[in-house]
C-alpha positions, 0 to 999 in steps of 0.5 A: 185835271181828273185823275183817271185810274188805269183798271183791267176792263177784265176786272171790271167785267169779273167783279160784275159777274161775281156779284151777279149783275149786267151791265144794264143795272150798273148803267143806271148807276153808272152811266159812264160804265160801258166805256169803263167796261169797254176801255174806251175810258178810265173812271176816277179813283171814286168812282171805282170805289163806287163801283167796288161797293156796289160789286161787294168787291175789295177794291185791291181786286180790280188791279191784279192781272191774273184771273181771281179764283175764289172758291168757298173756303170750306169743304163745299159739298154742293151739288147740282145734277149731281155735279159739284157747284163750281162758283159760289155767290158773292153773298155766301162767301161774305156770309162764309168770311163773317162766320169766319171772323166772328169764329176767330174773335170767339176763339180768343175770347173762349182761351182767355176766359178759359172757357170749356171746350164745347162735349159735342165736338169730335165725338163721333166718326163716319164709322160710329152708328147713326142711331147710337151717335143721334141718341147721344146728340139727343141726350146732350142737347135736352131735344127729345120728341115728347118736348118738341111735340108739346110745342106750338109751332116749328118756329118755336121747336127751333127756338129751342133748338138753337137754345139748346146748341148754344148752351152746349157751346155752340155758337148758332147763327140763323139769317136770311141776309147778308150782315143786316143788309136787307137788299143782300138775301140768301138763296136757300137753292144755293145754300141751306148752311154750313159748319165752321168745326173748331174745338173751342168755337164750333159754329153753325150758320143756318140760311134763315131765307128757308122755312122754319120746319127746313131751318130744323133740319139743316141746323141738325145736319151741320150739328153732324158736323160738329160731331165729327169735327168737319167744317162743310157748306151744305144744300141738304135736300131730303129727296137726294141721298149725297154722293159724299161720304160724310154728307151721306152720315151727316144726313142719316145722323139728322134725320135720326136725332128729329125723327127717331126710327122707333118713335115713327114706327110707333106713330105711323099710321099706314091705313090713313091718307099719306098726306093728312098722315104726314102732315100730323107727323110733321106738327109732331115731330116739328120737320118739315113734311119732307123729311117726314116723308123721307123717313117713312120711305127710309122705314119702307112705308113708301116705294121709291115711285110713291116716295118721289111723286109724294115728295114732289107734289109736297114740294110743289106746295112749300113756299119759302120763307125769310127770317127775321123782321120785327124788333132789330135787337132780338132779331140780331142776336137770331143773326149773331148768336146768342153766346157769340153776341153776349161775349162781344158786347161784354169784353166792348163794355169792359174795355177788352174789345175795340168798338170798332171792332165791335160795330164791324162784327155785329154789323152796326155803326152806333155805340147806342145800338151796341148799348141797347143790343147789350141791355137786350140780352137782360130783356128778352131770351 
């Protein structure tokens, strides 16, 4: 006799849309589902389990009777057409409750290595001068101009960029994906990072799906945060001026510390073609040419009309970009974060953390992979 499990069809239909799918593709999948979705049938305990990971659901979920809210566990400072975003993707809350967890284990880590609380958290308010607060962002991270205009390529700017925030005790986390699942990729529409505001484990999340030079931006903007010492999931776009208080700040305070005022008004020539000018600024200052062109409007160089339909022809012109790829060991700690990494593999290797625990925040399954990750962090930067 086969045990059939007496499941909510409504929660087979709620996991479904949660995750984004129709009926079709689990169909194919599952060719029994709409007769579980419809009620006309009951699946069996592994088959709902099948459907559970195929949803990215807990499968808890599909028993409970009320409706399931779940919103963004951060303050989510989204908006489209000028409204908040009201349901979050599967992938950015999984992505959310990662961070999360990694943030908790560091924290315990950080106590008991007593390691010092990072300078940069808390040392600013809304009310503290842009200027003044990304000169001093500035000066603590080692990240002025002249260094950044001296580099190759924007990949290589946030190289050092992140480099810099981790020393500054920062844990720093750039991917394009889901944990290191490779058919999960972030939306850049739907989010370009967030801030997890801790006094002891601040940490960043950078959606490495998006360009290089707009991954700069976003990482200084959720540094923003950190200096105030707000936790924040934000879509930050050059063009919109935020309608929130703080993502307003946060975004003037970026936009200063990777395109000083004076430094543009020094470089900024308004006789030469706009879009061969702001391209020369943008391999200057390592930005995107977006947010050149929102800084040469913010210093008048620009009208409101000319700055749109500027910025709209740019935009038409970028294409997105994914993270990552290349050897697995460098790109996972591109994922986890260096400071985040080291400390993990060190308390497994010491026998202070579980390689359980381990295999489940680093995303991987073998004590070969951890041991080859750990010799990476001797290998390479």
């Amino acid at each position: 006799m086969i045990l059939r499990v007496d499941v909510n069809p409504e929660r087979l239909r709620w996991a479904r849309d949660r995750a984004g799918l129709d009926a079709e593709r689990l169909t194919q999948r599952f060719p029994k589902y709409p007769e579980w979705e419809s009620g006309t049938t009951k699946p069996t305990l592994k088959q709902l389990e099948a459907v559970a990971k195929a949803t990215h659901a807990p499968i808890g979920m599909f028993f409970v009777s009320a409706p399931w809210d779940e919103p963004v566990p951060i303050p989510d400072f989204r908006v489209m057409g000028n409204r908040p975003i009201s349901r979050p993707s599967v992938d950015l809350l999984d992505t959310v409750y990662l961070c999360q967890q990694r943030q908790e284990w560091y924290r315990d880590f950080a106590r008991l290595e007593r390691v010092d609380p990072p300078a940069l958290v808390r040392i600013a308010t809304t009310g503290s001068d842009v200027e003044t607060t990304a000169r001093t962002m500035r000066e603590m991270l080692q990240f002025d101009v002249d260094q950044r205009s001296r580099l190759s390529t924007w990949e290589d700017a946030l190289r050092l960029f992140i480099t810099q925030a981790d020393h500054c005790g920062v844990l720093v986390m750039v991917n394009g994906i889901v944990g290191n699942n490779t058919s999960r990729r972030l939306d850049p529409a739907e989010f370009r990072g967030f801030a997890l505001a801790d006094d002891l484990a601040p940490l960043v999340f950078v959606n490495g799906a998006d360009t290089k030079a707009a991954q700069m931006f976003t990482l200084a903007h959720e540094l923003a945060h950190i200096c105030l010492g707000e936790s924040a999931l934000s879509d930050i776009e050059a063009a919109i001026r935020p309608s929130h208080s703080i993502e307003r700040w946060c975004d003037r305070v970026a936009a200063e510390l990777l395109v000083p005022r004076e430094k543009l008004a020094d470089q900024f020539r308004s006789d030469v073609d706009l879009s061969t000018e702001v391209n020369r600024l943008a391999r200057h200052f390592k930005v995107s040419t977006l947010v050149v062109l929102r800084r040469v409007f913010d210093l008048g160089g620009l009208d409101r009309e000319a700055f749109e339909a500027a910025y709209q022809d740019e935009l038409d012109h970028l294409t997105t970009v994914s993270q990552g790829g290349g050897n697995f060991h460098p790109t996972l700690r591109m994922r986890v974060g260096r400071r985040f990494g080291k400390a993990l593999v060190d308390s497994t290797l010491a026998g202070r953390t579980s390689f359980t625990e381990s295999f489940r925040l680093l995303g991987i399954k073998k004590s070969s992979t951890l041991r080859n990750f750990a010799a990476s962090f001797d290998a390479g930067p």
